[in-house]
C-alpha positions in Angstrom: 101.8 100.8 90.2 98.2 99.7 91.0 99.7 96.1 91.9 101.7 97.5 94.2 98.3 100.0 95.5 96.7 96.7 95.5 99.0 94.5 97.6 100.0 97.3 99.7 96.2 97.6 101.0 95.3 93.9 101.0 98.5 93.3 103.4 97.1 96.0 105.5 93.5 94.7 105.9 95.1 91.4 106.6 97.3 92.9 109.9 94.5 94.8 110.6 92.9 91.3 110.7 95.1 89.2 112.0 97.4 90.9 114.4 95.6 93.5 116.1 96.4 92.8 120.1 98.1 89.8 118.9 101.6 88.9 119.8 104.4 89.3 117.8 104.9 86.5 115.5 108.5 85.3 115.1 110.1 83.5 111.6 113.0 82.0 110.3 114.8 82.2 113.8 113.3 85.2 114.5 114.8 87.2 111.2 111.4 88.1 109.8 109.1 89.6 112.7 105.4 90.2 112.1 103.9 92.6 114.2 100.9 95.3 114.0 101.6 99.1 115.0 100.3 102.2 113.7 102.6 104.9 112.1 101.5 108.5 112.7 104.6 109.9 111.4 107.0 108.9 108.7 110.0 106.7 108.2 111.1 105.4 111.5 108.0 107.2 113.1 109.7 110.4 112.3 107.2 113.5 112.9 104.5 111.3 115.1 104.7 114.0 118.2 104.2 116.6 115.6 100.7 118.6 116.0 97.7 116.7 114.2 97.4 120.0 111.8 101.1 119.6 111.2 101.3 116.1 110.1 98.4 116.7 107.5 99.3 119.4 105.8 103.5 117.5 105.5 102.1 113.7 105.3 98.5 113.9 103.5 98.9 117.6 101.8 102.4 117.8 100.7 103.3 113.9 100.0 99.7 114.3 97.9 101.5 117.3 96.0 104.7 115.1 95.2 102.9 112.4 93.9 100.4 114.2 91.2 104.0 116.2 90.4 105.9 112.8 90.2 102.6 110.9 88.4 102.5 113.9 86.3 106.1 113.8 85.5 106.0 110.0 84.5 103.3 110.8 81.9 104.6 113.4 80.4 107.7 111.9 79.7 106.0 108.9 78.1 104.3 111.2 75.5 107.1 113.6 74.6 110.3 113.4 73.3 113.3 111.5 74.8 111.6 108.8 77.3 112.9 108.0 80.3 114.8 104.7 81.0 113.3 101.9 82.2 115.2 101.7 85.5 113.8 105.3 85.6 110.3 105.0 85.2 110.3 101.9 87.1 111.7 103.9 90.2 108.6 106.4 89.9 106.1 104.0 89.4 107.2 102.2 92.8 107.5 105.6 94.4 103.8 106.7 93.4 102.6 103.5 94.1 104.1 103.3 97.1 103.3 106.8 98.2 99.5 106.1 96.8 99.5 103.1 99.6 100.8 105.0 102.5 98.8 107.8 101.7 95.3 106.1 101.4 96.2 104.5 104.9 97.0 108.5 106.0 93.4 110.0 104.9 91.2 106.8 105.2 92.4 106.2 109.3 94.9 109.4 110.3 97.7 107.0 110.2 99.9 104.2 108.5 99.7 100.5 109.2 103.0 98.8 109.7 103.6 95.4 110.6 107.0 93.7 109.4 110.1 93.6 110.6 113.8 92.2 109.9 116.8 91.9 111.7 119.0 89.7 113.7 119.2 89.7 117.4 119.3 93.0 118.4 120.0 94.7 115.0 116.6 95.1 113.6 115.0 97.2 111.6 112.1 99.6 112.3 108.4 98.2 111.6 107.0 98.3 107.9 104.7 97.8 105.2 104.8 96.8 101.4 104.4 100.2 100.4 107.8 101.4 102.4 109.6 98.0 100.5 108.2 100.3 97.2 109.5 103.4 97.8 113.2 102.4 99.2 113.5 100.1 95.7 111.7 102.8 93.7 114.7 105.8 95.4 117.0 103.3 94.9 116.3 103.0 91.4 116.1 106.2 90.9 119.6 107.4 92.4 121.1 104.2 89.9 119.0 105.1 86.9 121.8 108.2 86.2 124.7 106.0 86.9 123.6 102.9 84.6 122.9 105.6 81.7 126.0 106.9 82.0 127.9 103.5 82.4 126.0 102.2 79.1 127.4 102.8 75.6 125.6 105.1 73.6 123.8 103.7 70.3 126.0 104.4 67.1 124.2 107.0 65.3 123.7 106.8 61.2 
């Protein structure tokens, strides 16, 4: 989780850097696209027109209330009874750390630096960070922790 915190924020400093009023830099054909822009809402700019009081209290506030419950969550599962499975805790830690990343960006300069994007021709995605690669991989191992529990055969008991 702090690796992730860590890369997440030295990537950042680095297009902050870098590619500030800098063209677009193109790679591998133009697949990988590196670019700087500044995300005041969420995924896919989602909630950037909202009011500035509205995007703190959702973005900085609430996201910032998930993560201590989700943090939280993750160590009091270590400590009791019954922990969870690895695909499981994995998917949280990338979550927090993830969310952590995005967040510090959020209070430190009101918004979110993004600066990679994929795609192919005209199919592309929308513009990124490490921290957004985090959270997808950490939700996606959380919706296929439950299924690989249930597809794996329980221990035989004594």
């Amino acid at each position: 989780m702090l690796g992730c915190i860590g890369c997440d924020q030295v990537t950042k400093d680095l297009a902050v850097e870098h590619l500030v009023g800098a063209p677009p830099r193109d790679y591998l054909g133009g697949t990988v696209r590196i670019v700087y822009a500044e995300n005041r809402g969420a995924f896919l700019g989602l909630g950037h027109t909202w009011p500035e009081t509205a995007r703190v209290a959702v973005f900085v506030v609430l996201t910032g209330a998930v993560l201590v419950w989700a943090l939280w969550s993750l160590v009091r599962q270590s400590a009791g009874p019954g922990p969870r499975s690895g695909l499981e805790r994995l998917g949280l830690l990338l979550l927090v750390g993830g969310g952590v990343g995005n967040l510090i960006d959020r209070v430190r300069l009101g918004y979110v630096v993004d600066f990679m994007n994929l795609g192919v021709g005209p199919v592309r995605t929308g513009i990124f960070n490490v921290a957004d690669v985090a959270l997808m991989v950490g939700v996606g191992a959380l919706l296929l922790a439950p299924r690989r529990a249930a597809a794996s055969p329980e221990a035989p008991s004594a």
